[in-house]
N, C-alpha and C positions, 0 to 999 in steps of 0.2 A: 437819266444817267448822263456825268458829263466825262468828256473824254479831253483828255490833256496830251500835248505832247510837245516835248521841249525838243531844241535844235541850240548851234549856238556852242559846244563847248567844244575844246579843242586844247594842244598846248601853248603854250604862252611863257616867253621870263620872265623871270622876277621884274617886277617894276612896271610888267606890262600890263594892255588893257583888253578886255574882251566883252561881251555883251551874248548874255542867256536870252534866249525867246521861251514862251509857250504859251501855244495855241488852245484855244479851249473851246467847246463847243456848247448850244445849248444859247436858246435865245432871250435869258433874259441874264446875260453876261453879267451887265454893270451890277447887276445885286448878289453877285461871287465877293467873298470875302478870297483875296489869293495870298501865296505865299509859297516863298523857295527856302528850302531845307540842302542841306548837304550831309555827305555820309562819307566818312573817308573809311579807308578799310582797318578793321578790327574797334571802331568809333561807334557809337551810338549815331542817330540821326541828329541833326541839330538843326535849330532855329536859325535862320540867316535873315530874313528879309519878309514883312508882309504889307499889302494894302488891303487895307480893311475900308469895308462900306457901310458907309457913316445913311446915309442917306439921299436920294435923291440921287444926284450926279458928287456927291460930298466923301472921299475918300482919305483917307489917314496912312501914314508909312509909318511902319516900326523898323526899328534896327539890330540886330544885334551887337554888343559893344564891341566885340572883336572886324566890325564890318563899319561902322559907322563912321560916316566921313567918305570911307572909300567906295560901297558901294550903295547905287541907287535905284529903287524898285522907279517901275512905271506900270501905266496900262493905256490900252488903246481900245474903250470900248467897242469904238465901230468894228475895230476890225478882231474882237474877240483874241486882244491879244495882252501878254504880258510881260513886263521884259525886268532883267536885271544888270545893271550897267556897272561892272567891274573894274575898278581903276587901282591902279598902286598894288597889283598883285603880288602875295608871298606866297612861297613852297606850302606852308600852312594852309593854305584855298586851296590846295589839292581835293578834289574829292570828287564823287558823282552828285550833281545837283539836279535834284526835286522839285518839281511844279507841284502845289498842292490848292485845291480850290474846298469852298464849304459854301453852301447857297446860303448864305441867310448873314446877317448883321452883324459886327464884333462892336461888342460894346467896350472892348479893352485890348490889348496885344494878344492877339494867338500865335504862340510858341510853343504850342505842344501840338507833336503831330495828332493825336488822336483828337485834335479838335478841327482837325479837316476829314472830309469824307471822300476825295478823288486825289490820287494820284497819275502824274505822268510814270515814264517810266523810266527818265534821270534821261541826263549825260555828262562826260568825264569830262572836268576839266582840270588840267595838270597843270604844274606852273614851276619850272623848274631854273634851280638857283645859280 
């Protein structure tokens, strides 16, 4: 079982920057395929960001097109952590964002949620114009 849990969101202006954490448990981290989702209210959940594990220490970043440029995944193996680095915020990034983890390989972009098996449990981040 792994356990997630995001910190990190907060409100913010337009224009500005913020940085999502989430922590995840469970020791063989670096072979979590991770990934952050957002969910604004009355929204579907959506794809925002994932690293995917390619192999060995070898990791891949997808992007959402609506994010790309402005924001950038990371991870900290040692420290079983993952982060997403929000810059050039609009009212539109409003939403609660999602830590999502899946043990095993992406051999291509996962953007759908039902292709992870762990969730955190979000946090709000507002970004007002």
């Amino acid at each position: 079982q792994v356990q997630l849990v995001e910190s990190g969101g907060g409100l913010v202006q337009a224009g500005g920057s913020l940085r999502v954490s989430c922590a995840a448990s469970g020791r063989t981290f670096r072979t979590y395929s991770m990934g952050w989702f957002r969910q604004a209210p009355g929204k579907q959940r959506e794809f925002v960001a994932g690293i995917r594990w390619i192999r060995d220490n070898t990791n891949y970043a997808d992007y959402a097109d609506s994010v790309k440029g402005r924001f950038t995944i990371s991870r900290d193996n040692a420290k079983n952590m993952v982060y997403l680095q929000m810059n050039s915020l609009k009212p539109e990034d409003t939403a609660v964002y999602y830590c999502a983890a899946v043990e095993r390989k992406m051999t291509g972009p996962a953007v759908v949620p039902r292709e992870y098996d762990y969730w955190g449990q979000g946090t709000q981040v507002t970004v007002s114009s």
